[in-house]
C-alpha atoms as a printed R data frame, in Angstrom:
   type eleno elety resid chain resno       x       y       z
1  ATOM     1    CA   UNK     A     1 118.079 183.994 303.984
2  ATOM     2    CA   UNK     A     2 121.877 183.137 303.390
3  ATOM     3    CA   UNK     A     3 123.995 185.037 300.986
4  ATOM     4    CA   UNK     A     4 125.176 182.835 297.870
5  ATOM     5    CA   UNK     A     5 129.267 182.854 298.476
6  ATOM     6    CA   UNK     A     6 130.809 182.755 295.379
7  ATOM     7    CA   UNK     A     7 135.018 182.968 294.262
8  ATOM     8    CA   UNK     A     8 135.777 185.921 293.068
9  ATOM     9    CA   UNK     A     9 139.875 185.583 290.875
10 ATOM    10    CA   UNK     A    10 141.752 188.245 289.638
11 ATOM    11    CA   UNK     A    11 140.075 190.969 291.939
12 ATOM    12    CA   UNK     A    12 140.897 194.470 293.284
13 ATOM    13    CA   UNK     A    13 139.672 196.673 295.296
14 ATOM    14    CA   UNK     A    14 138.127 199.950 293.782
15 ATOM    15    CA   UNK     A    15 135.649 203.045 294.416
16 ATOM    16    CA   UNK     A    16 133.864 202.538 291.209
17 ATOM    17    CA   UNK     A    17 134.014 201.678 287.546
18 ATOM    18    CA   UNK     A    18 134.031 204.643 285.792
19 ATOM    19    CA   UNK     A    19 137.626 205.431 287.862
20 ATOM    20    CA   UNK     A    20 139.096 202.543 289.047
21 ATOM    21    CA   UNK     A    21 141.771 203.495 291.471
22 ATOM    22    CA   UNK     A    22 142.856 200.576 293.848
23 ATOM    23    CA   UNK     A    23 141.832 200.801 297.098
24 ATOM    24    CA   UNK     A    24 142.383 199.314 300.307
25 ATOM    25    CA   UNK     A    25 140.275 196.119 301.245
26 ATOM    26    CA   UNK     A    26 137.689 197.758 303.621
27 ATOM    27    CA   UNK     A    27 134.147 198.369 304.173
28 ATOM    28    CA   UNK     A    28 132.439 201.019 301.816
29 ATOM    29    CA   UNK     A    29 134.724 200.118 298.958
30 ATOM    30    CA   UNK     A    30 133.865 197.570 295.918
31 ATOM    31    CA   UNK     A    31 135.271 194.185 294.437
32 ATOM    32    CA   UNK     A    32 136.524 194.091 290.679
33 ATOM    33    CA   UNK     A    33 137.048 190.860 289.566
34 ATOM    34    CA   UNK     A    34 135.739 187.598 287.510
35 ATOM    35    CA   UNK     A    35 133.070 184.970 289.365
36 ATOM    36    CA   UNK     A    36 132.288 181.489 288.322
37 ATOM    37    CA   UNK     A    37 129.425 179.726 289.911
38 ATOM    38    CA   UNK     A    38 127.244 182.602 291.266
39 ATOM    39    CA   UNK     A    39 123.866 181.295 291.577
40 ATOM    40    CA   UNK     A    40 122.209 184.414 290.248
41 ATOM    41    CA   UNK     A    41 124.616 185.704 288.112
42 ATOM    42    CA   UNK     A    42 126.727 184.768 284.792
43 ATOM    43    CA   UNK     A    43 130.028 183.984 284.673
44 ATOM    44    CA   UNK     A    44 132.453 186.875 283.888
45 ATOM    45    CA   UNK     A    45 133.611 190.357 285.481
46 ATOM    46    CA   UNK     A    46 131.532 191.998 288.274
47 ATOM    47    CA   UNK     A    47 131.620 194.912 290.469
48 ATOM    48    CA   UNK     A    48 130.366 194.072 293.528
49 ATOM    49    CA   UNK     A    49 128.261 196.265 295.679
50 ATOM    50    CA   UNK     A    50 129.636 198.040 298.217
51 ATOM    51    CA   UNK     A    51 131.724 195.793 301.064
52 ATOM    52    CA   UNK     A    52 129.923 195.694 304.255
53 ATOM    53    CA   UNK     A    53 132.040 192.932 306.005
54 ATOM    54    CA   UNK     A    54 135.897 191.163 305.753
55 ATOM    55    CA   UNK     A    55 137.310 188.531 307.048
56 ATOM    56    CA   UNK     A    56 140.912 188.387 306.015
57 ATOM    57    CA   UNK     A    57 141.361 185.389 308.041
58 ATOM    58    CA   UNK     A    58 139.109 183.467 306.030
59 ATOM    59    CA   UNK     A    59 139.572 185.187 302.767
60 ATOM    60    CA   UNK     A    60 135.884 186.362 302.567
61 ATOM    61    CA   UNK     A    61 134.355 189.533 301.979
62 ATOM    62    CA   UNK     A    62 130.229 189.855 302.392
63 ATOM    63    CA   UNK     A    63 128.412 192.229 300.724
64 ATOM    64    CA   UNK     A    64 124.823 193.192 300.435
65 ATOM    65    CA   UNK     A    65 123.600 190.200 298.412
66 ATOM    66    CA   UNK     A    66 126.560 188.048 298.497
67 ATOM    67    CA   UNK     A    67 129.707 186.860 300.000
68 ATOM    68    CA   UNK     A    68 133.125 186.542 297.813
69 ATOM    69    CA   UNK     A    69 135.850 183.936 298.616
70 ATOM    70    CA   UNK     A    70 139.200 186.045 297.552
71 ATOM    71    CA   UNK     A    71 140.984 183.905 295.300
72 ATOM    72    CA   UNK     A    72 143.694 185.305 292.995
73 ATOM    73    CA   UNK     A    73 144.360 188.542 293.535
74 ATOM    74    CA   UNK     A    74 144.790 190.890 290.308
75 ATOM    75    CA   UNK     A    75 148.940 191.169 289.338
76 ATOM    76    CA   UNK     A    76 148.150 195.408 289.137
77 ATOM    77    CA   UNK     A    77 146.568 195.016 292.364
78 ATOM    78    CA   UNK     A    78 148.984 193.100 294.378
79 ATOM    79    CA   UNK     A    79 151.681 195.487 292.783
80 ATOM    80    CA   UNK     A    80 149.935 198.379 294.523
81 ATOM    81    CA   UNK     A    81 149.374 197.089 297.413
82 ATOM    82    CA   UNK     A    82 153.232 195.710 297.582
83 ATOM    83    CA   UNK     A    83 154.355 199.424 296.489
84 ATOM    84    CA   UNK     A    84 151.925 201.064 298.964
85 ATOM    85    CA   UNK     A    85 153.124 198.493 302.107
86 ATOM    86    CA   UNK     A    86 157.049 199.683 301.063
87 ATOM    87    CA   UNK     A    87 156.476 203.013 301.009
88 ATOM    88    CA   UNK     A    88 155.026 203.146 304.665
89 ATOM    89    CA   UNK     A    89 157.891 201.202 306.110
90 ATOM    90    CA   UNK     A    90 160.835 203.252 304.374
């Protein structure tokens, strides 16, 4: 059977809910964000399963039951990310 791929917009990356410090886009780790379109699932914010697969070629990351097409990234997000990327190559 073929995962339903869905956009996923103003995401992040993030261990879980209940603490939602960013994380780096990897396996084991979980999508925050808002979905439109998911075939089994209402529009609005989800947190994903865990990640088992990226492609950050494509912009897609599968996990158990579905696979996300990263769209806009979250502003906090992207601001984390920037700060962590500087901070390595000071």
């Amino acid at each position: 059977m073929e995962k339903p791929t869905v956009k996923i917009d103003d995401w992040s990356v993030v261990d879980n809910v209940v603490s939602p410090v960013y994380r780096e886009l990897e396996p084991g780790r979980r999508l925050f964000g808002t979905i439109l379109g998911h075939a089994d699932l209402p529009n609005g914010i989800i947190y994903t399963s865990a990640i088992v697969r990226v492609d950050r070629v494509r912009g897609l990351v599968e996990t158990r039951n579905s696979v996300y097409q990263l769209g806009q990234v979250s502003d906090s997000y992207a601001r984390w990310d920037w700060e962590r990327w500087a901070a390595r190559t000071a």
